[in-house]
Structures are given as structure tokens and as C-alpha cells.
N, C-alpha and C positions, 0 to 999 in steps of 0.2 A: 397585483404582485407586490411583493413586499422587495423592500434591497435586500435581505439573504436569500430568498429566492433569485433573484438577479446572480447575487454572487453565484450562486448553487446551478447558474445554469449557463454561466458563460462559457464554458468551455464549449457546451453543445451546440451555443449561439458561433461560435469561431467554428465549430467542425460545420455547420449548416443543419443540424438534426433535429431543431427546433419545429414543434409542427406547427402549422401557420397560423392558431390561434394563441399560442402562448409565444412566439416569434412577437407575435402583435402585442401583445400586451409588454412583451419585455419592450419593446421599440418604445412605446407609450411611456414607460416608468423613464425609461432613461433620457426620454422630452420632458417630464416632469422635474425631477430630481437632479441639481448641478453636481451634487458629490457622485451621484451614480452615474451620470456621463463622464465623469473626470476621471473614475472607475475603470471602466469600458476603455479608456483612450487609454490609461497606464497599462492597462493588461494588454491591449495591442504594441504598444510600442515593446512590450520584455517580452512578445510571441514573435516581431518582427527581428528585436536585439537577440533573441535564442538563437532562429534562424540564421541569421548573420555570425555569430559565433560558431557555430555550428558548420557552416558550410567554409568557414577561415578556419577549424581546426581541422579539414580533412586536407588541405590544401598541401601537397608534398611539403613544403619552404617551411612551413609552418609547423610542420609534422615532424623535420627535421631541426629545425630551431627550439623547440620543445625539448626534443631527444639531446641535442645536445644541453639542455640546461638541465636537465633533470643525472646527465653523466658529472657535469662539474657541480652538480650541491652532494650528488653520491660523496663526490671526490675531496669536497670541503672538510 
């Protein structure tokens, strides 16, 4: 496996649809490769930072906090 196939199949590696032989091989490249496990761990932490923004913009407070900032730069 090459690192843009790595790139080219991270997503599938985070959804789980990797099938077990190219799973294995991507496991393998990213025991190999320091830039490509350092790769792997930034794309987890901005899948985890998404999530976390994501789940703080549904939150009323937040929802509401928003709405009013967005009424006082209208009003600017």
C-alpha cells in the first residue's frame, strides 16, 4: 500500500468497511510509516473535534447564543 492509498481509504478505515485484507495491509503501512501514523491520529482527532462541535452546536444555549450574535452583527 502506498500513503495515498492510505489517504484514499481512511474514511473507510474510520467507517469499518475495510475488508480484512486491505484493513491489514493499511494496519501494516501505518506501523511502517511515522508521517502516516501521525496522519491517522490528526484525521482522528478533526473526526472526534467535528463530533464535538457538532453535538455543542445542537445544544439549545448554544443555538440560542449563536441566534443572538448573528441578530446584533445584522444590526451592526
Amino acid at each position: 500500500m502506498t500513503c495515498q492509498e492510505l489517504v484514499e481509504l481512511v474514511t473507510e478505515y474510520f467507517d469499518g468497511t475495510l475488508d480484512e485484507a486491505t484493513r491489514a495491509a493499511f494496519d501494516e503501512h501505518v506501523g511502517m510509516f511515522p508521517g502516516c501514523s501521525t496522519y491517522l491520529e490528526q484525521m482522528r482527532a478533526t473526526v472526534r473535534l467535528a463530533h464535538d462541535v457538532k453535538a455543542l452546536e445542537s445544544s439549545v444555549e448554544v443555538a440560542e447564543l449563536l441566534e443572538a450574535f448573528r441578530g446584533w452583527r445584522a444590526g451592526a
